[in-house]
C-alpha positions in Angstrom: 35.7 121.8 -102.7 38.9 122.5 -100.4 39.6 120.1 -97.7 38.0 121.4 -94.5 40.2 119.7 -92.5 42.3 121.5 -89.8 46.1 121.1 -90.2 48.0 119.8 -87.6 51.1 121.6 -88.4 54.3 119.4 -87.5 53.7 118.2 -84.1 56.4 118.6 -81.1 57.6 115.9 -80.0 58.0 114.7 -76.3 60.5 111.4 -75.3 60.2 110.0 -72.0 63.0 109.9 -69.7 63.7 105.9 -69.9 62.9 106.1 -66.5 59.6 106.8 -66.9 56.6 103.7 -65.6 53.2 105.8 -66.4 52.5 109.3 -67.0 48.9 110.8 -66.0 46.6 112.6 -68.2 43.8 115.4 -67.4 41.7 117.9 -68.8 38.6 120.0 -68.7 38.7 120.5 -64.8 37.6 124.1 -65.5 38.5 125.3 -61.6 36.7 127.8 -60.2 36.3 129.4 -56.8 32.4 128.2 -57.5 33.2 124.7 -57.1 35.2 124.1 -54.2 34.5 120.3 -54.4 36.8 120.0 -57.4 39.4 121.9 -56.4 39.8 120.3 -53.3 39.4 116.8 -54.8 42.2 117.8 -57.6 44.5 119.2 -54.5 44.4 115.8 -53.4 45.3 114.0 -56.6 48.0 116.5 -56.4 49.6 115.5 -53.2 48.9 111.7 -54.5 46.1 111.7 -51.2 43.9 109.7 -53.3 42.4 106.2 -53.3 42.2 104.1 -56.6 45.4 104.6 -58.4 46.2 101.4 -60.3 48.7 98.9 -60.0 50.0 100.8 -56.4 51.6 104.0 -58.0 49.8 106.6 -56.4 51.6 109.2 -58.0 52.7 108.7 -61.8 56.2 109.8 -63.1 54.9 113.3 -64.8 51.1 115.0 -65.1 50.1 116.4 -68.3 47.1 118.5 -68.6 45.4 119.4 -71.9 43.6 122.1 -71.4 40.7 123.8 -69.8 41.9 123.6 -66.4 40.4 126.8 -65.4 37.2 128.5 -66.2 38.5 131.3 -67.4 42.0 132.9 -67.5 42.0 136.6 -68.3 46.0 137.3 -67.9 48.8 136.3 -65.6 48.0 139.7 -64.0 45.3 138.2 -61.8 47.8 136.0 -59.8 48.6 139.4 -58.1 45.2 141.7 -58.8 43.2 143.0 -56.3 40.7 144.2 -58.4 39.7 140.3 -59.5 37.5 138.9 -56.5 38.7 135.4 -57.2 42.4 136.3 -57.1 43.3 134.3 -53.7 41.7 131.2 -55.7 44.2 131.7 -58.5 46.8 131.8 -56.2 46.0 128.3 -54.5 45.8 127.0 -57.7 49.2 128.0 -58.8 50.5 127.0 -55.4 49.2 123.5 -56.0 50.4 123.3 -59.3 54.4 124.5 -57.6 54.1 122.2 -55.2 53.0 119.0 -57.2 55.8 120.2 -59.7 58.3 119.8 -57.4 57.7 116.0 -57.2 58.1 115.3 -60.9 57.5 117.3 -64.1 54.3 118.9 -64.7 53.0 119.6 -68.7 50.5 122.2 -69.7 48.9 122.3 -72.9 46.0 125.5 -73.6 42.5 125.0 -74.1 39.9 126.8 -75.3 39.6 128.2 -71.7 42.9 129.2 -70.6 44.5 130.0 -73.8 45.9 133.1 -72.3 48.0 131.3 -69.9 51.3 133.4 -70.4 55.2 133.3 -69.0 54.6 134.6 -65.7 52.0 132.5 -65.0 53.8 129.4 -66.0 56.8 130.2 -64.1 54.3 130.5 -60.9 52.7 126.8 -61.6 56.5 125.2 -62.5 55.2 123.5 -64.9 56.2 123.1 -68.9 54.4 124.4 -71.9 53.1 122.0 -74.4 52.9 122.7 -78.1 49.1 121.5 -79.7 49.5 119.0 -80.7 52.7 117.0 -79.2 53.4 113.7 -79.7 54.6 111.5 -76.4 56.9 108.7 -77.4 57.2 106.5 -74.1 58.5 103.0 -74.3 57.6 101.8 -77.7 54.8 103.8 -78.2 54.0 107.3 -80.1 50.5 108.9 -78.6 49.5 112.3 -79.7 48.1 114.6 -76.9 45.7 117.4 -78.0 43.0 119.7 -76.4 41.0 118.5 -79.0 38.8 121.5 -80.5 40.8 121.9 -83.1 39.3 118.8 -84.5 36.0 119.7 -83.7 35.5 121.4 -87.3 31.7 121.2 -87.5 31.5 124.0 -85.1 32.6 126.4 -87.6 31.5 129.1 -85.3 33.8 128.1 -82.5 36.7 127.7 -85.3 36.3 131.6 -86.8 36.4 132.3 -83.4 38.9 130.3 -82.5 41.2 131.6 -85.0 40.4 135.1 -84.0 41.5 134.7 -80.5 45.3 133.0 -81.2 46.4 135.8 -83.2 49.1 137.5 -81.6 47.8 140.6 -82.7 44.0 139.9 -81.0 45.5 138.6 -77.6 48.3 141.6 -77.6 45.1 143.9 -77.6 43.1 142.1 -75.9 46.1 142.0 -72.8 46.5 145.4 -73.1 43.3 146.8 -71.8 42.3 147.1 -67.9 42.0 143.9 -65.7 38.5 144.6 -65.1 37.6 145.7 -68.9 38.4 142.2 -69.2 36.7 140.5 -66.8 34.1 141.8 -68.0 34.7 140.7 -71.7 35.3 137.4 -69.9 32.0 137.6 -68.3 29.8 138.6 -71.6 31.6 135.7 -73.5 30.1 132.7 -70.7 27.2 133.9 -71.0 27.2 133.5 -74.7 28.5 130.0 -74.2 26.1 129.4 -71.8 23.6 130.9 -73.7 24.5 128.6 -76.9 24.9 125.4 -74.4 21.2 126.4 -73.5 20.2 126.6 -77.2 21.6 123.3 -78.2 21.0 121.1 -74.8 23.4 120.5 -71.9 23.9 116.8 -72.9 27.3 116.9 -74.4 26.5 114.7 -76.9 24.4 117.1 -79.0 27.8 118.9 -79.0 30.2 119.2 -82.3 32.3 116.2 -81.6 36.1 115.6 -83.0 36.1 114.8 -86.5 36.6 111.6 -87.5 38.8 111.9 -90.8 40.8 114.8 -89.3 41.5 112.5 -86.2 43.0 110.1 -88.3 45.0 112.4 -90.7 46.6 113.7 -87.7 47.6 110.4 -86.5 49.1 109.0 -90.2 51.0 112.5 -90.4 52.7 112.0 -86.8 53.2 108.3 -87.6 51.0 107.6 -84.0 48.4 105.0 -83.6 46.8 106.6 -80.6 45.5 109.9 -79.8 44.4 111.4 -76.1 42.2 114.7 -75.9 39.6 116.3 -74.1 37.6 119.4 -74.7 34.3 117.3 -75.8 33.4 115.8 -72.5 32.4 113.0 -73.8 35.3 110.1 -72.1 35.5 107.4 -73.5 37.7 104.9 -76.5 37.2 104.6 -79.9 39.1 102.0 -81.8 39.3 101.5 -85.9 40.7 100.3 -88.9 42.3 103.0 -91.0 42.9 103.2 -94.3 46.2 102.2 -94.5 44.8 98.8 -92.8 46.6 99.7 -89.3 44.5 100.2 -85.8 44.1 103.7 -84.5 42.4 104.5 -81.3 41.2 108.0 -79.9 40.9 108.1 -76.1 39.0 110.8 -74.6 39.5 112.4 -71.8 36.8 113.4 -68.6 36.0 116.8 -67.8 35.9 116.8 -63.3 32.8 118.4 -61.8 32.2 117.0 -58.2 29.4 119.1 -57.2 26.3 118.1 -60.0 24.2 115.0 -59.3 26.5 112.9 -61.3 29.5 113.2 -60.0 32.6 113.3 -62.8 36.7 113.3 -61.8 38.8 110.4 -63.6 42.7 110.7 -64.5 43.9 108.3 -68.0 47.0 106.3 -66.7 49.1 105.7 -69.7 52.0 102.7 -69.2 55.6 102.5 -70.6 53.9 99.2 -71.5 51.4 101.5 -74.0 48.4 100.4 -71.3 46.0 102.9 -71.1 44.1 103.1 -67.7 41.2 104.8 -66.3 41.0 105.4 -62.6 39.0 108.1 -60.2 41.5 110.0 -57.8 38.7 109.6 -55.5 36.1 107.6 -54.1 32.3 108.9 -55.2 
């Protein structure tokens, strides 16, 4: 039977300036003009307006987001539409995104959401464009940042799709019709998702999860101990014994929603000292 296991290619690599004390690491905010409560809390983590960041270093040396920070992302044509009602939203977001750049480096990696992020977009935000997945190496240590759904391989629905959607043939096409033939498109394929979320339960952890074997294959090929992703939204740590007899561990990320009954908006604070941290921007 062939291995079903996704390849991780030959991941980038990242090296931190030696400057470098901690980096911070998000995902899975999924903005949208809906929920004003999240934007306006991630704003503040932005401008380093928060409460809670550890060991007094409100604002870390660099931000790396990896993935799913919007809802949806259509084209970089909507930073400028006037046909998309939540245009002005989009805006504020890049704006944000400029203005936090401007006080140290800002890395973007796509999701599953906002694979469609392109050059003009990017240039708005000032931030810089991660390959999936990179490897970090800060201080001694070598993490490997993903989005994560990649790795979720029992969802072999999601994964033809997947694979559909990053061709540069599907995305050329898909670009090339009307803004609003493809907000609409946009707006058929959430309510699939939702429809499938419905189907299966809205507790995450009936979800297709990262796979376990692939996790770890990615980690021996990239000669890292530690991965961070997100996508799952299920945050957490997970530490093991491989098989070559070393540790690994597999840190996942929060998704941010500050508007449901349970509250959810935490940042992963990882050290030049290899610490890994876990702090809420705000107070809830």
């Amino acid at each position: 039977m062939p291995d079903a296991r996704p390849a991780a290619h030959w991941p980038e690599a990242l090296r931190a300036p030696s400057e470098w004390r901690c980096v911070d690491i998000i995902s899975d905010l999924h903005l949208q003009p809906s929920e004003p409560a999240t934007f306006d809390a991630w704003r503040a983590f932005l401008r380093g307006q928060v409460s809670g960041a550890p060991n007094d270093l409100p604002l870390a040396d660099a931000l790396f987001i990896l993935g799913d920070l919007f809802e949806v992302w259509v084209g970089d044509d909507v930073l400028s539409s006037n046909e998309d009602p939540a245009a002005a939203f989009w805006r504020d977001c890049a704006d944000a995104l400029a203005e936090r750049a401007r006080l140290g480096p800002v890395y973007f990696m796509a999701g599953n959401r906002d694979f469609l992020l392109g050059p003009v977009a990017s240039e708005r935000m000032g931030w810089q464009i991660l390959h999936d997945p990179t490897v970090l190496s800060m201080g001694e240590q070598r993490t490997m940042l993903t989005h994560g759904d990649a790795l979720c391989i029992d969802d072999t629905d999601y994964q033809a799709f997947r694979r559909t959607v990053r061709q540069a043939d599907w995305q050329s096409h898909f670009l090339s019709q009307s803004l609003s033939e493809r907000l609409s498109v946009a707006r058929d394929l959430r309510k699939r998702s939702q429809a499938r979320k419905d189907s299966l339960g809205h507790d995450p952890s009936l979800w297709a999860d990262v796979d376990h074997g692939a996790a770890e294959q990615w980690l021996l090929d990239a000669d890292a101990r530690v991965l961070i992703h997100g996508h799952t939204h299920r945050p957490g740590q997970h530490a093991w014994t491989g098989t070559d007899g070393h540790p690994f561990e597999r840190h996942v990320l929060s998704d941010w929603e500050l508007s449901g009954q349970t509250p959810r908006c935490e940042t992963l604070r990882l050290h030049v000292s290899g610490e890994l941290t876990r702090w809420r921007p705000q107070a809830l």
